[in-house]
N, CA, C and O atoms as CSV, one atom per row, in Angstrom:
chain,resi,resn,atom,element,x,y,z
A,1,UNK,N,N,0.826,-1.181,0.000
A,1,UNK,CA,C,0.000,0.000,0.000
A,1,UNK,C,C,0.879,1.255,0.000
A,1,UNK,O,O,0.464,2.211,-0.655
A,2,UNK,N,N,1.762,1.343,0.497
A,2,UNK,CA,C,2.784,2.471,0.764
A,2,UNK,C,C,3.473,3.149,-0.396
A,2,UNK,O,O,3.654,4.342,-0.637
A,3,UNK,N,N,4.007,1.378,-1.444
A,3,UNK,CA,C,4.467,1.800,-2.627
A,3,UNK,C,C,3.353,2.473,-3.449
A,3,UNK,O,O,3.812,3.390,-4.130
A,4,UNK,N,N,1.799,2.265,-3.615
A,4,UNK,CA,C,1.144,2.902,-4.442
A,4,UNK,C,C,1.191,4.779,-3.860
A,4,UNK,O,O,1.379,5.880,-4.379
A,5,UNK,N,N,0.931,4.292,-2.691
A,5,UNK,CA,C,1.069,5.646,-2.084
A,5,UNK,C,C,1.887,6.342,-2.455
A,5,UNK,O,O,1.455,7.411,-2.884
A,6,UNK,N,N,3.622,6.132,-2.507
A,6,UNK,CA,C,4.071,6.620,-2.740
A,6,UNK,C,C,4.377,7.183,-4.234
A,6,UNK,O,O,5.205,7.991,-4.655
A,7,UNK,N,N,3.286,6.359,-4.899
A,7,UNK,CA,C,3.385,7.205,-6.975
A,7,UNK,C,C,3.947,5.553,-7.427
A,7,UNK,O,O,4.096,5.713,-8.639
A,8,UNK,N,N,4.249,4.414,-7.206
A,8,UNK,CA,C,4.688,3.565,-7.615
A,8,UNK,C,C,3.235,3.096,-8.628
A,8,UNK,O,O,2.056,3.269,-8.320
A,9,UNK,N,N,3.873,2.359,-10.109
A,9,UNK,CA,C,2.401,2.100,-10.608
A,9,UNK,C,C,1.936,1.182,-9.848
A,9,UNK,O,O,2.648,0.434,-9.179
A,10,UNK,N,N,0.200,1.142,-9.894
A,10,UNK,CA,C,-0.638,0.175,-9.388
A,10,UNK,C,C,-0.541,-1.094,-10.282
A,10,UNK,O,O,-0.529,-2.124,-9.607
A,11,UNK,N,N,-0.472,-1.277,-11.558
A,11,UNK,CA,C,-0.792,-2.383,-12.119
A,11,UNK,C,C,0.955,-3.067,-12.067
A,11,UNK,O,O,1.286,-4.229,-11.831
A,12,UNK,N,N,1.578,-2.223,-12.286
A,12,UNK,CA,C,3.409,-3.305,-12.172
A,12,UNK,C,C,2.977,-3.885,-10.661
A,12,UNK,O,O,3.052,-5.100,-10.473
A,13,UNK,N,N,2.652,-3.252,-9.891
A,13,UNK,CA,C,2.590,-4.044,-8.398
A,13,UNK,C,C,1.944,-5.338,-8.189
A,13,UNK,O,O,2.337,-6.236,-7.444
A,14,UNK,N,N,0.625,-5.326,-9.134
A,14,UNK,CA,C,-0.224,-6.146,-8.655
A,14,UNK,C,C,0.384,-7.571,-9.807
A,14,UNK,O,O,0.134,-8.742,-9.521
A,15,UNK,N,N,1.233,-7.153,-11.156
A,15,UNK,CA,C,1.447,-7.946,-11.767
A,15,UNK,C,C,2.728,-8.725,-10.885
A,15,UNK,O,O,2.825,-9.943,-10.738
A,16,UNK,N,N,3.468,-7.909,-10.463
A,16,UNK,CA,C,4.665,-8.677,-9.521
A,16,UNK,C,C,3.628,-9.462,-8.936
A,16,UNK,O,O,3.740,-10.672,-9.131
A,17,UNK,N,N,2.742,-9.116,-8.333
A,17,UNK,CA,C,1.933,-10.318,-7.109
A,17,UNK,C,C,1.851,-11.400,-8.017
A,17,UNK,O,O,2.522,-12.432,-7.998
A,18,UNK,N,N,1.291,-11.191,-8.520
A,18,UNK,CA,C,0.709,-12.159,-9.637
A,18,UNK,C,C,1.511,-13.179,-10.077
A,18,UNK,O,O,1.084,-14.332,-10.126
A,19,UNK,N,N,2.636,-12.882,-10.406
A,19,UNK,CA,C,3.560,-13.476,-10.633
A,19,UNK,C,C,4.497,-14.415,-9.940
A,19,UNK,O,O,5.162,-15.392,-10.284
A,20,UNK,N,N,4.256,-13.606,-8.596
A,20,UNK,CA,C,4.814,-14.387,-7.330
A,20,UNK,C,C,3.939,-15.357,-6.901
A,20,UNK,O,O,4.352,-16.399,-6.391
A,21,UNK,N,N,2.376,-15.038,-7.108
A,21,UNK,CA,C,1.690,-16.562,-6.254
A,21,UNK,C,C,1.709,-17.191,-7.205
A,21,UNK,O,O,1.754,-18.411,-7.043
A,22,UNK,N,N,1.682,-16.610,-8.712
A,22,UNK,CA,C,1.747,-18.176,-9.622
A,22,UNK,C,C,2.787,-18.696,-9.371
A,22,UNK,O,O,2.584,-19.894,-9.172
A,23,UNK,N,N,4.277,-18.322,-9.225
A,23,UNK,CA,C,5.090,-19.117,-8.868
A,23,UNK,C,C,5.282,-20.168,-7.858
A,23,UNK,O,O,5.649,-21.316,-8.109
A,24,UNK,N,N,4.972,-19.633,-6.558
A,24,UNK,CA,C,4.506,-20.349,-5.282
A,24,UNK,C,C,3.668,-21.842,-5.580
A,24,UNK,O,O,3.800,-23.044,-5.348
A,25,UNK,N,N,2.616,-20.794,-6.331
A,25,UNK,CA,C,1.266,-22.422,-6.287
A,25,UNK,C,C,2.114,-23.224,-7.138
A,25,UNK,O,O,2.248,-24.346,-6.650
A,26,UNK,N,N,2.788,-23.061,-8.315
A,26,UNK,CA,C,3.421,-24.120,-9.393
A,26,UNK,C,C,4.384,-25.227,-8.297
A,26,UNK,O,O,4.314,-26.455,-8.250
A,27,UNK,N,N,5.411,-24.146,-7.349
A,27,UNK,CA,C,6.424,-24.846,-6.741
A,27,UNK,C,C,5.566,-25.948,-5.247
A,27,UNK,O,O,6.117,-26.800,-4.550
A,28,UNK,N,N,4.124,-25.476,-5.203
A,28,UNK,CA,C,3.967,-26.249,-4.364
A,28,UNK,C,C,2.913,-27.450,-4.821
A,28,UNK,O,O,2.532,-28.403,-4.141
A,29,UNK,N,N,2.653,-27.195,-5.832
A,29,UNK,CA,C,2.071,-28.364,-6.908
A,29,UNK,C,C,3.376,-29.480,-6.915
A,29,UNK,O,O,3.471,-30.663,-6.589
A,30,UNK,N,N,4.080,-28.726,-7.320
A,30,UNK,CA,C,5.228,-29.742,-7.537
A,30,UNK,C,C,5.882,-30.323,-6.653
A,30,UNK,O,O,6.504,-31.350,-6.930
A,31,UNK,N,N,5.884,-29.716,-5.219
A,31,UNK,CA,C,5.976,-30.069,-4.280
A,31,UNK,C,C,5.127,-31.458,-3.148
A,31,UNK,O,O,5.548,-32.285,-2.339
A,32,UNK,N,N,4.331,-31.231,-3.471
A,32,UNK,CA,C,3.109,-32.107,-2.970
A,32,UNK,C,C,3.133,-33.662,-4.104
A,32,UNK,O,O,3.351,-34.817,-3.736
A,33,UNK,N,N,2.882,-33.258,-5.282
A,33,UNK,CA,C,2.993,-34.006,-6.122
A,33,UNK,C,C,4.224,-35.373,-6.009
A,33,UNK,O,O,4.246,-36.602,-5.938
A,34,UNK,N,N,4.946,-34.469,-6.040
A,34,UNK,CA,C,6.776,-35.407,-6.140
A,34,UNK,C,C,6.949,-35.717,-4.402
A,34,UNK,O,O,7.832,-36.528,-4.125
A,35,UNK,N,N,6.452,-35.341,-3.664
A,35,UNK,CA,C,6.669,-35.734,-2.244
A,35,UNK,C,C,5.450,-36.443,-1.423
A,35,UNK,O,O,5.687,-36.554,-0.220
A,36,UNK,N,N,4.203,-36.936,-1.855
A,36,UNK,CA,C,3.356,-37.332,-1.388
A,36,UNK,C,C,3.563,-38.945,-1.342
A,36,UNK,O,O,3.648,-39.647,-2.349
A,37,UNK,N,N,3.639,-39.478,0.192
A,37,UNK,CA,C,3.592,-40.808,0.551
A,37,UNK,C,C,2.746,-41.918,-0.221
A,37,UNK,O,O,3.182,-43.035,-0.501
A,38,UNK,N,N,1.398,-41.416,-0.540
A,38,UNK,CA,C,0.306,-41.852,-0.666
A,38,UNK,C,C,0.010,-42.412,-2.266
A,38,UNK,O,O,-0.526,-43.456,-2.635
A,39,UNK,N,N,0.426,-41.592,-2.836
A,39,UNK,CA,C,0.156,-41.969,-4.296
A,39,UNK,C,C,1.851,-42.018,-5.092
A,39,UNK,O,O,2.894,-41.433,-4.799
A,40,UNK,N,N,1.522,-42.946,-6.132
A,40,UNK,CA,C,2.959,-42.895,-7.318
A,40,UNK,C,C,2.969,-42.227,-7.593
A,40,UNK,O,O,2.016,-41.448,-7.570
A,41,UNK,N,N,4.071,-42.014,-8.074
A,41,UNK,CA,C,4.818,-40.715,-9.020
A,41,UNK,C,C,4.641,-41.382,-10.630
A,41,UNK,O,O,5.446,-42.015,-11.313
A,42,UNK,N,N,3.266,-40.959,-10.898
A,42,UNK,CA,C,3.175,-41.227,-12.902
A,42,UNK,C,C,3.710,-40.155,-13.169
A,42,UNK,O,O,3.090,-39.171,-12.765
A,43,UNK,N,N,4.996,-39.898,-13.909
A,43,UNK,CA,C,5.253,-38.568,-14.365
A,43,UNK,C,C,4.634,-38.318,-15.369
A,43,UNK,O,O,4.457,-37.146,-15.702
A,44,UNK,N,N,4.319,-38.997,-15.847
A,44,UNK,CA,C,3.107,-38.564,-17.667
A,44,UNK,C,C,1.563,-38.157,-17.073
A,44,UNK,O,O,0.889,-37.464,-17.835
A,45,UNK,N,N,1.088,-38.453,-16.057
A,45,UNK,CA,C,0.085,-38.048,-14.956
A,45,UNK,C,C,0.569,-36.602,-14.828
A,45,UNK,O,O,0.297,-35.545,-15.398
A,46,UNK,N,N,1.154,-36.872,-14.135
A,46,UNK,CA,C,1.882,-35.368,-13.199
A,46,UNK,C,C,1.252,-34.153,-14.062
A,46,UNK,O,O,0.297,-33.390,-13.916
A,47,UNK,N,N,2.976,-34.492,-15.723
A,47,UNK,CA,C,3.094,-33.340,-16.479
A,47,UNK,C,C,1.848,-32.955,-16.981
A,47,UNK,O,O,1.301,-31.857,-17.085
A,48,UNK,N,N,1.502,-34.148,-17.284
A,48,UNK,CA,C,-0.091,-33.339,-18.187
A,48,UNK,C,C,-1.454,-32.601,-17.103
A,48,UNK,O,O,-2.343,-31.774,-17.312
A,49,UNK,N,N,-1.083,-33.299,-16.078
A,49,UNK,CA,C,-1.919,-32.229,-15.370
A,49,UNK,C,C,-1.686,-30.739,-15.172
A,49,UNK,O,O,-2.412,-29.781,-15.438
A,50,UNK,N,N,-0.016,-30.835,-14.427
A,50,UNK,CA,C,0.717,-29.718,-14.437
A,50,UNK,C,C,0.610,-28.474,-15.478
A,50,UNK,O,O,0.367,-27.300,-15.196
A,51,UNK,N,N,0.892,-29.122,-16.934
A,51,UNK,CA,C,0.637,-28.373,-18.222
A,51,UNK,C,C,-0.969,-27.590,-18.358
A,51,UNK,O,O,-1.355,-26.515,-18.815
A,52,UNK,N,N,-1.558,-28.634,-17.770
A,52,UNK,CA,C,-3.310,-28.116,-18.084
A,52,UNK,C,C,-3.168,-27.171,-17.447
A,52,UNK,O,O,-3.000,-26.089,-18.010
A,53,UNK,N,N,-3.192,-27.297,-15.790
A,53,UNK,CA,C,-3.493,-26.629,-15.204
A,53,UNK,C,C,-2.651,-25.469,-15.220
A,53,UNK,O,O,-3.180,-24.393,-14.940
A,54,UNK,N,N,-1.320,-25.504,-15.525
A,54,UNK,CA,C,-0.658,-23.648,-15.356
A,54,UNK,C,C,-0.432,-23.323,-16.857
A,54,UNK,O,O,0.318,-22.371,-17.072
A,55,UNK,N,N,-0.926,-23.920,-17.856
A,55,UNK,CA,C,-1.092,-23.263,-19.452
A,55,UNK,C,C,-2.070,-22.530,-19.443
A,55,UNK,O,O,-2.040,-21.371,-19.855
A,56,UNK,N,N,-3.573,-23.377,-18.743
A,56,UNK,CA,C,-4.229,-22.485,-18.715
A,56,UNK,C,C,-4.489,-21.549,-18.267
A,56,UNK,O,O,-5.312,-20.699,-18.609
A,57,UNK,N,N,-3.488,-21.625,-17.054
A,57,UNK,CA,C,-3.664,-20.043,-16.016
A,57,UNK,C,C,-3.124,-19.343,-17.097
A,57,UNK,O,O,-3.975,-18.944,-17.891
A,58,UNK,N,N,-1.955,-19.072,-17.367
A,58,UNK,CA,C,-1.115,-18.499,-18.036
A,58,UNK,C,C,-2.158,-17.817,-19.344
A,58,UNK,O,O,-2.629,-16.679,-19.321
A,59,UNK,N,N,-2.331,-18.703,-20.300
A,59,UNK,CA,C,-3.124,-18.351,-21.293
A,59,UNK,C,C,-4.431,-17.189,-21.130
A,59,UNK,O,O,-4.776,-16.289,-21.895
A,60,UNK,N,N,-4.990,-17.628,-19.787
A,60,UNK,CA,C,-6.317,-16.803,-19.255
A,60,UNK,C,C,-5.759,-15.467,-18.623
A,60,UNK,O,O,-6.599,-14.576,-18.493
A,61,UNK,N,N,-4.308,-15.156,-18.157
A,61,UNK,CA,C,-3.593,-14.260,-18.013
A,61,UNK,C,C,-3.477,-13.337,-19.239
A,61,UNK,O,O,-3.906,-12.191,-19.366
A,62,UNK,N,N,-2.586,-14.337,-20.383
A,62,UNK,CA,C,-2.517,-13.326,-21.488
A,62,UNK,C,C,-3.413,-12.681,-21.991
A,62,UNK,O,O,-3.325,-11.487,-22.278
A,63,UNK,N,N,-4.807,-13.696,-22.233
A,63,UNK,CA,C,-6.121,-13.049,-23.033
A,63,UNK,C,C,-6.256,-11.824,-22.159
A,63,UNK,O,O,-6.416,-10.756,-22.749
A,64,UNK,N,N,-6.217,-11.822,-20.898
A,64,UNK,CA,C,-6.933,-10.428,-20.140
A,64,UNK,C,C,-5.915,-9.535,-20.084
A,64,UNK,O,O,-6.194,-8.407,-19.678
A,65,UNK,N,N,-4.982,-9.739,-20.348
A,65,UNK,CA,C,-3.760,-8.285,-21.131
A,65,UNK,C,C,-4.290,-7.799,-22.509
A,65,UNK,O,O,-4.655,-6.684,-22.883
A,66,UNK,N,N,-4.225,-8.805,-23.041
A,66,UNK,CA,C,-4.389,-8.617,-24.243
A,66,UNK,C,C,-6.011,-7.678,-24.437
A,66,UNK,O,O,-6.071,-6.638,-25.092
A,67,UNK,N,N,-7.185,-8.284,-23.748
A,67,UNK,CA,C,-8.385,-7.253,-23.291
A,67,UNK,C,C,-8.324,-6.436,-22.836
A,67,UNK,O,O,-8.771,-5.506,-23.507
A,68,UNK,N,N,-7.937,-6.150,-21.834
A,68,UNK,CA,C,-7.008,-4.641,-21.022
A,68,UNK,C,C,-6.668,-3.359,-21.800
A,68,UNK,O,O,-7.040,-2.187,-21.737
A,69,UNK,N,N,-5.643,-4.195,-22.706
A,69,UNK,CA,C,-5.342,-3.230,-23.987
A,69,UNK,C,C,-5.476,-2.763,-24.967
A,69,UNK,O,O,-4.745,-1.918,-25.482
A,70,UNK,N,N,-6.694,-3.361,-25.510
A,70,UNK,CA,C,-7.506,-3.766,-26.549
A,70,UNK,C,C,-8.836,-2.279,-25.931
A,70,UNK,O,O,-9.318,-1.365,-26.600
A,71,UNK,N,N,-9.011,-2.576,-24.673
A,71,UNK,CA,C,-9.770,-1.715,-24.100
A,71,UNK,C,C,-9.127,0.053,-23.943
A,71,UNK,O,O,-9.747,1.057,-24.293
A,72,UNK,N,N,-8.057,0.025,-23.464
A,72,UNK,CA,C,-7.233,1.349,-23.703
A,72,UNK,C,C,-6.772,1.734,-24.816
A,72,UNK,O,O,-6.574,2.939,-24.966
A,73,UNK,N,N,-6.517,0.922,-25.754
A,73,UNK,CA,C,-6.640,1.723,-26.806
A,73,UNK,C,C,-8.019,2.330,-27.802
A,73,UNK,O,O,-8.063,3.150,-28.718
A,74,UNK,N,N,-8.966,1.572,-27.189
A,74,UNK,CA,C,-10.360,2.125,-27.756
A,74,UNK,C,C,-10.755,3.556,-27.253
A,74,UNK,O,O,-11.277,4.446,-27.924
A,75,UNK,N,N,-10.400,3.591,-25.941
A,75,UNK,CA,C,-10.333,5.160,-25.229
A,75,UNK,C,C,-9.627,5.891,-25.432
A,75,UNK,O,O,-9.682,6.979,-24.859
């Protein structure tokens, strides 16, 4: 809050966040995954889940940049 306060942009801030919990959730996907007692390690399981699930974050990220801007430049 301080950095906006202080004139820092709002959207670089919130994209650093952004960037940081996607990282987090990926490393603890992978974490849980490769370290869980309970179930095998299918790595062809794993990746393709892995892939689904953070392509599509990713992808649903870009489209709403890509809308964002699509939107500011209409204004």
């Amino acid at each position: 809050m301080r950095q906006i306060e202080e004139g820092q942009d709002a959207d670089e801030l919130l994209g650093k966040w952004q960037k940081e919990i996607w990282l987090f959730a990926r490393q603890d996907f992978d974490e849980r995954v490769f370290t869980n007692p309970y179930e095998p390690v299918d790595l062809k399981r794993v990746m393709t889940a892995r892939k689904k699930y953070f392509t599509t974050s990713a992808e649903k990220q870009s489209a709403k940049a890509a809308r964002e801007k699509k939107q500011e430049a209409a204004e």
